[in-house]
Every structure is written in structure tokens, then in C-alpha cells.
VOVEX-458530 format. One line per field, with one value per residue (C-alpha): residue number from 0; x, y, z. Coordinates in steps of 0.02 Angstrom, whole numbers. Each point is the difference from the previous one (the first is absolute). Layout:
<atoms>
resi <- (NUM / ...)
px <- (X / ...)
py <- (Y / ...)
pz <- (Z / ...)
</atoms>
This chain:
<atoms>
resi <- (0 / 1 / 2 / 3 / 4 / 5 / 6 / 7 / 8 / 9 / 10 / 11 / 12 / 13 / 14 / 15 / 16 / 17 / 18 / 19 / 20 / 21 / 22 / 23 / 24 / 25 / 26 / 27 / 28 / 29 / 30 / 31 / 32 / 33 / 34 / 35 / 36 / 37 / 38 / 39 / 40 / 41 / 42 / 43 / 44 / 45 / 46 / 47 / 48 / 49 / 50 / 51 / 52 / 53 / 54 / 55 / 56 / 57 / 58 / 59 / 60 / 61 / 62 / 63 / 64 / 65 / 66 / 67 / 68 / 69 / 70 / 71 / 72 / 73 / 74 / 75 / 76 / 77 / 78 / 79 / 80 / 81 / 82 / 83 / 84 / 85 / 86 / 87 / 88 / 89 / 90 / 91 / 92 / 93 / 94 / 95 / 96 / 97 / 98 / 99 / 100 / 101 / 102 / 103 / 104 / 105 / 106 / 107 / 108 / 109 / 110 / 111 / 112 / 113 / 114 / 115 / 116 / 117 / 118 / 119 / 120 / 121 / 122 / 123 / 124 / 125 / 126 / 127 / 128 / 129 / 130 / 131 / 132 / 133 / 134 / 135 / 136 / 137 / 138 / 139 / 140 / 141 / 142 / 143 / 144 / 145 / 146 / 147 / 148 / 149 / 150 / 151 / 152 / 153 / 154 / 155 / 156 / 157 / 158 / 159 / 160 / 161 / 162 / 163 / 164 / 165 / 166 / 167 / 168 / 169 / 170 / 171 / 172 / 173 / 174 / 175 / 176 / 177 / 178 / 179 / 180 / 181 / 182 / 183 / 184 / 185 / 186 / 187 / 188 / 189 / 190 / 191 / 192 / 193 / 194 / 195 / 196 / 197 / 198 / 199 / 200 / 201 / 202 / 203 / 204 / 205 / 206 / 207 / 208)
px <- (2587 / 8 / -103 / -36 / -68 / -115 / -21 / -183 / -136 / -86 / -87 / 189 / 80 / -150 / 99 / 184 / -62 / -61 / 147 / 149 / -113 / 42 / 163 / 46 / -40 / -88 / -78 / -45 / -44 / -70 / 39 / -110 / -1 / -208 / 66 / -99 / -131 / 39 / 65 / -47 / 7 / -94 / 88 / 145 / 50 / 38 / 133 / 57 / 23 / 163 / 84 / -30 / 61 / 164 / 74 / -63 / 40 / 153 / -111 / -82 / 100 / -51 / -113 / -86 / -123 / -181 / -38 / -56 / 4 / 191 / 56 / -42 / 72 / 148 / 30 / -54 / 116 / 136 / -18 / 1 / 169 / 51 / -29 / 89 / -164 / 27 / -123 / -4 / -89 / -151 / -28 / -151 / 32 / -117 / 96 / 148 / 161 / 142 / 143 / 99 / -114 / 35 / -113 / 25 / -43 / -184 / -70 / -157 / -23 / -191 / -75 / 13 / 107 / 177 / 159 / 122 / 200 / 96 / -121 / 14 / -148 / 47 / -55 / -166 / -71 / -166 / -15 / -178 / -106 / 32 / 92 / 165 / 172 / 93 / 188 / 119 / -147 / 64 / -103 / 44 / -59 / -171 / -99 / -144 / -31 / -215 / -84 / 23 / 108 / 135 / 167 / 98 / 189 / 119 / -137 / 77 / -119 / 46 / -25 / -173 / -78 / -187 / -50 / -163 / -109 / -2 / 110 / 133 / 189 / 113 / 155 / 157 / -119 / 55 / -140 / 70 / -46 / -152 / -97 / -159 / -81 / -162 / -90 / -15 / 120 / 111 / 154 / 99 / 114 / 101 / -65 / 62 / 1 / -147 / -122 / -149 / -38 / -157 / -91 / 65 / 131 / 15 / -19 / 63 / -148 / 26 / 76 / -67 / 149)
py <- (5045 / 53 / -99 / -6 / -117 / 72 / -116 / 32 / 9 / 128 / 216 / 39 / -120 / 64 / 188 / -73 / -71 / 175 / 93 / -173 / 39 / 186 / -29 / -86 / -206 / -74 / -138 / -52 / -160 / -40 / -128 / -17 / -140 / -20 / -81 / -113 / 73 / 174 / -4 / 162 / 212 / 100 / -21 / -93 / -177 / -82 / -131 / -64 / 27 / 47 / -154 / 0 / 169 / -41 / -138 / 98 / 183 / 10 / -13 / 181 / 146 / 86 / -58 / 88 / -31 / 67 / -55 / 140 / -53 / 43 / -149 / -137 / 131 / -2 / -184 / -27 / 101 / -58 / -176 / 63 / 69 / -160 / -71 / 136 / 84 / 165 / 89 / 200 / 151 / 92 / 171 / 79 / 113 / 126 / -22 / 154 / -96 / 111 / -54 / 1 / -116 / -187 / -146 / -159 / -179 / -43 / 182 / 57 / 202 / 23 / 126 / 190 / -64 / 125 / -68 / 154 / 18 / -125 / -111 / -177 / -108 / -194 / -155 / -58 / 166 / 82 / 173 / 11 / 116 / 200 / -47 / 127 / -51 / 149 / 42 / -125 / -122 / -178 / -138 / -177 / -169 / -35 / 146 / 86 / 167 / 12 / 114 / 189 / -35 / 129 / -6 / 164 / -6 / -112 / -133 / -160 / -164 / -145 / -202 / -54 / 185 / 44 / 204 / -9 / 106 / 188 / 4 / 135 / -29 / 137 / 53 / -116 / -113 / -193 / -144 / -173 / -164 / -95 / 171 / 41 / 181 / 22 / 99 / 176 / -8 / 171 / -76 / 130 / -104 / -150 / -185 / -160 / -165 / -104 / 130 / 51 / 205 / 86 / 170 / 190 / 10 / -177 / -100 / -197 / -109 / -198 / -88 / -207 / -47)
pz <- (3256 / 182 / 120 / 186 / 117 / 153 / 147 / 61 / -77 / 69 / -20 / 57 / -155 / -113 / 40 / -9 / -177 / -73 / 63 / -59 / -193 / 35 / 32 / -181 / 46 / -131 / 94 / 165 / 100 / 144 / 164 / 154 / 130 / -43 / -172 / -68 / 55 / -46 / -199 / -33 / 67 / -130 / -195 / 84 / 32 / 169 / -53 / 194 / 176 / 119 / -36 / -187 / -24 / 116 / -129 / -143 / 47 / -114 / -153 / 12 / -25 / 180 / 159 / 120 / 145 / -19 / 174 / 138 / 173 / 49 / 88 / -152 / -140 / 89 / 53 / -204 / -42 / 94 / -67 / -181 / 69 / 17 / -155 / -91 / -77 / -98 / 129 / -53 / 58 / -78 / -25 / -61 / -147 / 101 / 143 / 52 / 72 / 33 / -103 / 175 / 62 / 10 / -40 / 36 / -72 / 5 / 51 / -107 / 13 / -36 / -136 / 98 / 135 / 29 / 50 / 62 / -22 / 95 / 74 / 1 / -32 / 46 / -69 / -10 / 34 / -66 / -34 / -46 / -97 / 54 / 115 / 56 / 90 / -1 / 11 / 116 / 49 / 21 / -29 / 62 / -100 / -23 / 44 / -74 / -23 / -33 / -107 / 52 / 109 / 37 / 78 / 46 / -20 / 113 / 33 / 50 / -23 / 65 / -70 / -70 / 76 / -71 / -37 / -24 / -126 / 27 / 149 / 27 / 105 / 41 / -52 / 100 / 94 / -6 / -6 / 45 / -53 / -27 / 30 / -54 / -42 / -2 / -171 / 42 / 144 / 49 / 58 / 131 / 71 / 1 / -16 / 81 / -89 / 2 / 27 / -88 / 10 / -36 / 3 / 2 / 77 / -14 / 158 / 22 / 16 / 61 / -113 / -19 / -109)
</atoms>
């Protein structure tokens, strides 16, 4: 009996749950930091919170972190690290992953989404539903790849970086850290850390962070 243990308790765990059933684990469990007060997501329990699942991580067969603002996922995940939690990757059975491509610990590729040959897609990451990173990209820890989003080849993206829904980045360009694309964006050319782009062509906008 295979089971898994998803730290938050949230629409994003509700997904990692369907796709960790599609993947051949028989049962899952849930952990939030609202618990007490949350003991239950749909048909499935709530059992604990952060600390709870740190000292208790070694009884489920795999972890992962159904959390989907970039900065917590990561930090999460980087304290299940520590305590020597079998944290694995998801992939959508729907999903196309090039068998050149690399995945790594804690990375959940979304119904749709295409992974091409010889990209590397870090820890912590999200590549959501339909969404495309094509040939060479390289994606850092903890970033997330929205809905429709679409990355041509050679796409660097750097530490905790957000692609939001529907936008497009072209082929080579490098996005730093702690940067933020807006949905729908057209991304020509390169972005610095720490700064939020929007529109098309995509155009930095002040960032309050």
C-alpha cells in the first residue's frame, strides 16, 4: 500500500491528490498549518500541520507540497529536506515529458503541460495545466509555470520566478529571480531579478516587493 502525505490543504493539493491516485498511491493524507480547524479537503482527512508532518514524515511512503505561492513551497520543502522526508515529483499521466528531460524532487507537471528533451525542471516547481517548456529551458527551485503558459527553447528561470497564465517567452531569454510575469504577457527580452513584467511586448512595471 503506497501512500503520500501532501502538505497544504488547498485547490493546488486537491490537483496533487488526483494526479499522486493516478500515479498508483493508494491513499493519501493531508497536513495544513489551519489544523484543528481544518480536518478535512473534500473525501480526505487533514491529520496535522508543518510540524506534525516533520516528526512523522517517515511513516508515508512519499511527500509532497500542495502549496502554490513559490516562496512558502519552497522554504516547506526545504525543511522536509531536513528531516529526511521521501519528497518525489508528480507527473500527470496526460502530461508529455521528454524522456531526456529531468525532474526533480517535489515538482508536479499538470494534466496537458509538455516538458521538452533536456530541460531541467528544479525543485519545488509547478508546471501547471497546458502549460509548454520546450527543449534546453532551465528552471531554478520554486517556480511556477501557470496555465497556458509557454516557454520556447533555452529559457532560463531563475529562484521562486512566477509565469503567469497564457503568457508566451522566447527562445534563449533568461528571467532572474523573484520575477514575476504577468498572464498574457509576450516576453521579448531579458528580465532582471525582482521585477514584475507585463503586457505585449512585456514592459517592467514597479515592483512593491
Amino acid at each position: 500500500m503506497k501512500s503520500i502525505a501532501i502538505l497544504g490543504a488547498s485547490g493546488h493539493g486537491k490537483v496533487l491528490a488526483e494526479i499522486a491516485l493516478l500515479c498508483g498511491y493508494t491513499s493519501v493524507y493531508f497536513f495544513d498549518d489551519r489544523y484543528p480547524g481544518l480536518d478535512k479537503l473534500e473525501s480526505w482527512r487533514v491529520i496535522g500541520n508543518t510540524e506534525d508532518l516533520v516528526l512523522r514524515c517517515k511513516e508515508f511512503s512519499a511527500v509532497c507540497i500542495g502549496i502554490g505561492e513559490n516562496k512558502i513551497r519552497l522554504a516547506k520543502q526545504v525543511l522536509l529536506e531536513q528531516a529526511d522526508a521521501r519528497i518525489v515529483s508528480l507527473v500527470h499521466p496526460n502530461a508529455v515529458v521528454s524522456q531526456f528531460a529531468r525532474i526533480e524532487a517535489g515538482s508536479v507537471i499538470m494534466a496537458c503541460a509538455v516538458v521538452g528533451s533536456f530541460s531541467i525542471i528544479g525543485k519545488a516547481n509547478i508546471v501547471n495545466t497546458g502549460a509548454t517548456v520546450d527543449h534546453d529551458c532551465r528552471l531554478d527551485d520554486g517556480v511556477h509555470i501557470s496555465p497556458g503558459a509557454k516557454l520556447a527553447g533555452s529559457v532560463e528561470v531563475g529562484v521562486c520566478s512566477w509565469v503567469g497564465m497564457g503568457a508566451s517567452v522566447l527562445q534563449a531569454l533568461k528571467l532572474g529571480t523573484n520575477v514575476i510575469v504577468g498572464a498574457g504577457a509576450c516576453v521579448i527580452h531579458p528580465v532582471e531579478n525582482n521585477s514584475t513584467v507585463i503586457g505585449s511586448p512585456a514592459r517592467p512595471i514597479i515592483s512593491l516587493r
